[in-house]
C-alpha positions in Angstrom: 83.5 58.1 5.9 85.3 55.4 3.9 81.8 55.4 1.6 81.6 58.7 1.3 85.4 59.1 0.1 85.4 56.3 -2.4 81.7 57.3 -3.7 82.6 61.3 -4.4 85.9 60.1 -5.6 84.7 60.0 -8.8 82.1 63.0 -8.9 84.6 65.6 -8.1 87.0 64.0 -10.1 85.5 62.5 -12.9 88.2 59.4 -12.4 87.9 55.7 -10.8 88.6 55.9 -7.2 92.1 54.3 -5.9 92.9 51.2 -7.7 89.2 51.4 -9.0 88.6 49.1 -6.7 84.5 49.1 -4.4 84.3 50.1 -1.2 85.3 47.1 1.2 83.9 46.4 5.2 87.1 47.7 7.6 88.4 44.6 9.2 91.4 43.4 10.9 91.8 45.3 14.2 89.5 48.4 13.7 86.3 45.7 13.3 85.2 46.1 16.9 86.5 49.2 17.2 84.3 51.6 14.4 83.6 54.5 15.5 80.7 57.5 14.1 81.9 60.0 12.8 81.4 62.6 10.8 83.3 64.9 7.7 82.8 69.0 8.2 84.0 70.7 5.1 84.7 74.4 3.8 84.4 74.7 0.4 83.0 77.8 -0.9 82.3 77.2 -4.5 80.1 74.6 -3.8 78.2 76.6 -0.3 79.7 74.3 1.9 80.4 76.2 5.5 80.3 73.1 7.6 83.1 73.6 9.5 82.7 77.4 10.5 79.0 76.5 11.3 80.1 73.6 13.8 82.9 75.8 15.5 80.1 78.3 16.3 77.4 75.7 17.2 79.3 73.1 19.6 80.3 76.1 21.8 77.2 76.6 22.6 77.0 73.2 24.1 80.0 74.0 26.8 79.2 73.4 30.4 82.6 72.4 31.8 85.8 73.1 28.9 87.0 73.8 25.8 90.2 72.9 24.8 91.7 74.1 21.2 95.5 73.7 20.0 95.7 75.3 16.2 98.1 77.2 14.6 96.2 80.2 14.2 94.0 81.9 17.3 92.5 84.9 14.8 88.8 84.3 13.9 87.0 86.6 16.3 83.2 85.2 15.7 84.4 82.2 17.4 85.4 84.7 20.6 82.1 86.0 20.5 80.5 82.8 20.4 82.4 81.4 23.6 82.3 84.6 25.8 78.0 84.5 25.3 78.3 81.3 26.1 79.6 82.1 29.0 77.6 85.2 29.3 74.2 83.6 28.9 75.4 80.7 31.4 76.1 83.5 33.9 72.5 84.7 33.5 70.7 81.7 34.1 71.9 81.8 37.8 75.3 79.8 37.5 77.4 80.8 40.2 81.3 80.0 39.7 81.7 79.8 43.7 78.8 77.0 43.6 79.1 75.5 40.2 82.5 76.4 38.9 83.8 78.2 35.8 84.0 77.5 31.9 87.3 77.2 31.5 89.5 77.8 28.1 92.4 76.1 27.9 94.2 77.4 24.2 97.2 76.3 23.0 98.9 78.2 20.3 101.6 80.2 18.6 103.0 83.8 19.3 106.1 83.6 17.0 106.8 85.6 13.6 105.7 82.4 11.7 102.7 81.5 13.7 101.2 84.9 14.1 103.2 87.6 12.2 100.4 88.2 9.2 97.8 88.6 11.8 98.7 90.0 14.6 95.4 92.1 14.1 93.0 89.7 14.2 94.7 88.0 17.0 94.2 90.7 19.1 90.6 91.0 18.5 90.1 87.7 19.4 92.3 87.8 22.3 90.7 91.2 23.5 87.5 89.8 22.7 88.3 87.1 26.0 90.1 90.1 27.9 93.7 88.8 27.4 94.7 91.6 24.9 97.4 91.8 27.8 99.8 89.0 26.2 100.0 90.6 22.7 100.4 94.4 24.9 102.0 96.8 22.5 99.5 96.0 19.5 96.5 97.0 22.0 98.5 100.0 23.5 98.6 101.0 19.5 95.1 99.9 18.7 93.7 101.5 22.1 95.5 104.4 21.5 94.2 105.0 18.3 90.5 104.2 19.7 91.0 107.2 22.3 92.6 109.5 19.3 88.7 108.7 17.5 87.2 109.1 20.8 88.7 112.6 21.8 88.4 113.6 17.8 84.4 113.3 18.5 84.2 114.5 21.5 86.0 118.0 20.2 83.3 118.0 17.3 80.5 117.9 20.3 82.6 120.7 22.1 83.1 123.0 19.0 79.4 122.9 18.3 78.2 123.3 21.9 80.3 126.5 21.4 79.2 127.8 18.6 76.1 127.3 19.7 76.4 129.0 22.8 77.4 131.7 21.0 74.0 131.9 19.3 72.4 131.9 22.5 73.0 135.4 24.2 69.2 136.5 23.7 67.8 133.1 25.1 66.4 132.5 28.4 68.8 132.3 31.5 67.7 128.4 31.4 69.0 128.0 28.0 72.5 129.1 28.4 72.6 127.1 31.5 72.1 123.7 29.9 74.2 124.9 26.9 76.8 125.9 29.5 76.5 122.4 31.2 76.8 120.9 27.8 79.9 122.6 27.2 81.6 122.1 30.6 80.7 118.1 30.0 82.2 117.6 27.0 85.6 120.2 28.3 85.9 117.2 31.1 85.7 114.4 28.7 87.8 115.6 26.1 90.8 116.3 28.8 89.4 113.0 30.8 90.2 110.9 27.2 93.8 113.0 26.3 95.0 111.4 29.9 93.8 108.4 29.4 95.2 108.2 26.0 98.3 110.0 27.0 98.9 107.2 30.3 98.5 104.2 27.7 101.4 105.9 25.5 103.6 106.2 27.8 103.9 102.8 28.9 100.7 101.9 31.4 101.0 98.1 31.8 97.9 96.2 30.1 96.3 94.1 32.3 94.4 91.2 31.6 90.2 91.7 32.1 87.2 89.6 34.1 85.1 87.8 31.7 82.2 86.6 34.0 81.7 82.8 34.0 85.0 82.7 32.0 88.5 81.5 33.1 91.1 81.2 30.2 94.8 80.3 29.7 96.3 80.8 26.3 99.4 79.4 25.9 102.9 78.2 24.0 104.6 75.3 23.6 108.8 75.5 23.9 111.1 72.5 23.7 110.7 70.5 27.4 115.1 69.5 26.5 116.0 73.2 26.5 119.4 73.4 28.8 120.4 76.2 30.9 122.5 78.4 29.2 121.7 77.8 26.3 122.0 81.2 25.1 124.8 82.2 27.0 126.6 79.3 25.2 125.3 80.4 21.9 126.5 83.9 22.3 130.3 82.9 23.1 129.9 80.9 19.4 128.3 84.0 18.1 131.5 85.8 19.3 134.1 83.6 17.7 131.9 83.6 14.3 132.2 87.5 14.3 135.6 87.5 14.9 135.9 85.4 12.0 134.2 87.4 9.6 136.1 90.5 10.9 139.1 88.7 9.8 137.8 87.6 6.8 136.9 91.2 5.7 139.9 92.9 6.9 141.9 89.9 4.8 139.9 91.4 1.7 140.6 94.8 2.8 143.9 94.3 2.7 143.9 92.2 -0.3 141.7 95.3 -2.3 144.5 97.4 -1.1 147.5 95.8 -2.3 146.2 95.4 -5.3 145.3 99.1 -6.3 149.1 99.5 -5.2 150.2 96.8 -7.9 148.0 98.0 -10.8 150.5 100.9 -10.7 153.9 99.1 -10.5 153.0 95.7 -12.2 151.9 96.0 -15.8 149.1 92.9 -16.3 148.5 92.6 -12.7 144.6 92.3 -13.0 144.5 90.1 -15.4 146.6 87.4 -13.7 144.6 84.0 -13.3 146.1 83.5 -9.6 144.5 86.7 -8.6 141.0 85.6 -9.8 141.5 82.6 -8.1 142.5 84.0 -4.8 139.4 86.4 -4.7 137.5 83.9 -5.2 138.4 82.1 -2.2 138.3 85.3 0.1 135.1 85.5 -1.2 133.8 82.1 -0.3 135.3 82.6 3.5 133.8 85.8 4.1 130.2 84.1 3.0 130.8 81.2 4.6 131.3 83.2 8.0 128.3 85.2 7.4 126.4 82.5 6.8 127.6 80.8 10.4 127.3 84.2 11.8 123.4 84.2 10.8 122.9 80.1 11.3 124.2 81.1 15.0 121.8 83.6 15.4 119.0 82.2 14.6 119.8 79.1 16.7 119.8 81.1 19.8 116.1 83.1 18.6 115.3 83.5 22.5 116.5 82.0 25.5 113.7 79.1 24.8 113.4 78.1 21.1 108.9 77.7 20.3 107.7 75.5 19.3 105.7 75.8 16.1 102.3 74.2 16.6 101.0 73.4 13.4 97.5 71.7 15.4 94.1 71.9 14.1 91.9 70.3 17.3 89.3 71.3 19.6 87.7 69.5 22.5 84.4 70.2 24.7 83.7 68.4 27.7 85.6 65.5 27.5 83.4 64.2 24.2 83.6 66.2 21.4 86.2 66.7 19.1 87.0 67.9 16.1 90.3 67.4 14.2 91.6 67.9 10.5 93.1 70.5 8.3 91.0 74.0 9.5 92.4 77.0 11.2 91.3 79.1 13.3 90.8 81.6 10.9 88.6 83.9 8.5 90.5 82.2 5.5 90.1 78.6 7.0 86.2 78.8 7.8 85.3 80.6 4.6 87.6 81.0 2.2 90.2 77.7 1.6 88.8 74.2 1.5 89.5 72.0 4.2 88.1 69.1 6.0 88.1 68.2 9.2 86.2 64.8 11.1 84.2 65.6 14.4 83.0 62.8 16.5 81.5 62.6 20.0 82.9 59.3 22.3 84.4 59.8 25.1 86.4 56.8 25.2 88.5 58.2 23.3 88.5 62.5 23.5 89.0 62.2 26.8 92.3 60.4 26.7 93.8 62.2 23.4 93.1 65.1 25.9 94.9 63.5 28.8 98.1 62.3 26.7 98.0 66.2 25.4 97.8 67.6 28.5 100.7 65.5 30.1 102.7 66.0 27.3 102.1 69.9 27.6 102.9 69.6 31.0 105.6 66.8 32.1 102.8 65.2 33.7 101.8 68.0 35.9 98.4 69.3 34.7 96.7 66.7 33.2 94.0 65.7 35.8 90.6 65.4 34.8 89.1 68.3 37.4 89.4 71.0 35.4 89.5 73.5 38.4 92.8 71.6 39.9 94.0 71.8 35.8 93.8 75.0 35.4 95.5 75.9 38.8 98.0 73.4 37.3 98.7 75.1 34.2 98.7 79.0 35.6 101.5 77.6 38.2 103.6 75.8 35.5 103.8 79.3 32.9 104.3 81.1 36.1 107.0 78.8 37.0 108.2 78.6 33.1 108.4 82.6 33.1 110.7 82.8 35.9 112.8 80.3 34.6 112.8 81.9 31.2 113.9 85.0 32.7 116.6 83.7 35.0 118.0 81.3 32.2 117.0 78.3 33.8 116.0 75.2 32.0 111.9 74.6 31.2 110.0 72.6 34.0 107.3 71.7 31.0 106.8 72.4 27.5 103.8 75.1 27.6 104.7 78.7 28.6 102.1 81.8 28.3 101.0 83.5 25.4 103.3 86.6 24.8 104.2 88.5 22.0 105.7 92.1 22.4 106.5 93.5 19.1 104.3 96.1 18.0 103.9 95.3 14.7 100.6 95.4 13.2 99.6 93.3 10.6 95.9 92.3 9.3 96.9 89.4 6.3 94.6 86.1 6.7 
């Protein structure tokens, strides 16, 4: 890799590489300890796909995990490539009560910054692996709008069985039955649709969906030092700082009003320096208590601050991995240029993924039977989520993927 960096240097840049010095043999402490690896690329203008076309093919080589914490979780083909894998697995006679389960283990974000321009895509990917059920109102809304299409074609196929029909009073007796049939089966789907599609508006609970051969956690990550009360703490402050902007504006309320009085009864009054002055300093207060007012605010965000993962890694079966500056998205895999470095010793994936996983999970869920982790992990967000709700302090950083604002948005 250190070749190839100090040798292209100069071909895409048409400049001496760093100091314009040659390429040097590593030594000191990495000169037992060299490792193969490998650079994976996107960049388009010169064909280069490497990194989309390694996502898709080293999925294909999972028997036992995969294990991906990035920033985005919104390129579907990579959905489709692990739920076949799966899928074809399944086929070929594996038996999860005899040889276990591929497990998923995604790490990821669900807030405005992490996901807000593509909450779309997300969900594809996420209903893709049947857990559409942790971004819920964006499939009600995208489900809802698949039924409207639905029912809109089934009413075409009723209209014209119909209108047929009508055609049909000189045909045989045989005729009008199967027209009849045809008619009666598309009355029962099109009411069968409008109460499916009228349940999911008004409020049916998404649940998540069996992918055979698959078991999958997605997850978040929140600050493991969160205290308890945190928000109720915040929201006395919040108080005060409200109080103090109410003052402020009613001091400039009262300040507007004694000086339309004055204009009247002292000649000059407006244009007295000392007035300028003293606006001037009302004004500064009443911003400077908005602004704590909104610093406040945004400090207390939830009851459990996120945090934003800004990760680009994935890990197979304890010896593959793949690390650098791609996302796990459309723009990422075809569109930006990035780099990333995949290597296969597992020396040392499997004990970046242990330090992850205990740092994920105080220690709790990073054993290297995957069965047990997963257990691990599903009682540690359902543990975090009760927490959450009951204002409790965090017993780990990672928490389930959930995102409840119905916003759609479809920006790469």
């Amino acid at each position: 890799m250190d070749h190839d960096y100090f040798n292209s240097f100069p071909v895409y840049t048409s400049k001496l590489g760093p100091k314009d010095e040659p390429v040097k043999e590593w030594g000191g402490f990495l000169k037992d300890k060299l490792i193969a690896g490998q650079i994976i690329r996107t960049q388009p203008q010169y064909g280069k796909y490497d990194i989309m076309n390694t996502y898709l093919h080293v999925v294909k080589n999972a028997s036992h995990y995969i294990y991906i914490k990035n920033q985005y979780f919104r390129w579907p083909p990579l959905a489709d490539a692990i739920l076949e894998v799966a899928r074809q697995q399944s086929h070929c006679g594996r038996d999860p009560a005899k040889h276990d389960s591929l497990y998923l283990f995604v790490v990821t974000n669900s807030s405005d910054a992490g996901i807000g321009s593509g909450t779309q895509k997300t969900y594809e990917m996420l209903d893709i692996l049947g857990r559409s059920d942790t971004i819920p109102e964006v499939t009600r809304q995208n489900r809802v709008d698949d039924l409207e299409t639905r029912i809109e074609h089934a009413e075409g196929n009723l209209r014209e069985a119909k209108a047929l029909g009508a055609l049909l009073f000189l045909a045989p007796e045989e005729a009008k039955k199967r027209n009849q049939e045809q008619i009666n089966g598309w009355e029962a789907e099109v009411k069968r649709l409008k109460a499916q599609r009228d349940k999911l508006a008004g409020g049916e609970t998404i649940v998540p969906e069996e992918r055979p051969g698959l078991k999958i956690h997605v997850c978040t990550l929140t600050a493991p030092d969160t205290p308890e009360k945190r928000v109720w703490d915040l929201d006395k402050q919040i108080k005060q700082a409200e109080k103090d902007r109410e003052e402020a504006e009613k001091a400039i309320e009262n300040q507007r009003e004694y000086d339309r009085q004055a204009a009247h009864t002292q000649p000059g009054y407006g244009r007295n320096e000392a007035l300028r002055v003293k606006w001037e300093m009302l004004m500064k207060r009443l911003e400077a208590k908005q602004a704590k007012v909104r610093e406040l605010k945004v400090q207390r965000g939830g009851p459990w601050p996120e945090v934003y993962v800004h990760s680009k890694l994935m890990i197979i079966n304890e010896t593959y991995m793949t690390l650098g500056s791609a996302n796990i998205n459309s723009r990422s895999m075809e569109v930006d240029t990035e780099m990333n470095i995949a290597h296969h010793r597992p020396e040392i994936t499997q004990q970046a993924r242990r330090d992850l996983w205990r740092q994920h999970t105080n220690g709790r869920g990073a054993m290297d039977d995957m069965e047990a982790a997963f257990e691990a992990w599903r009682d540690i967000i359902n543990e975090n989520a009760k927490n959450k709700k009951n204002e409790k302090a965090p017993i780990a950083s990672l928490c389930g993927f959930l995102r409840t604002d119905p916003k759609i948005t479809n920006k790469d």
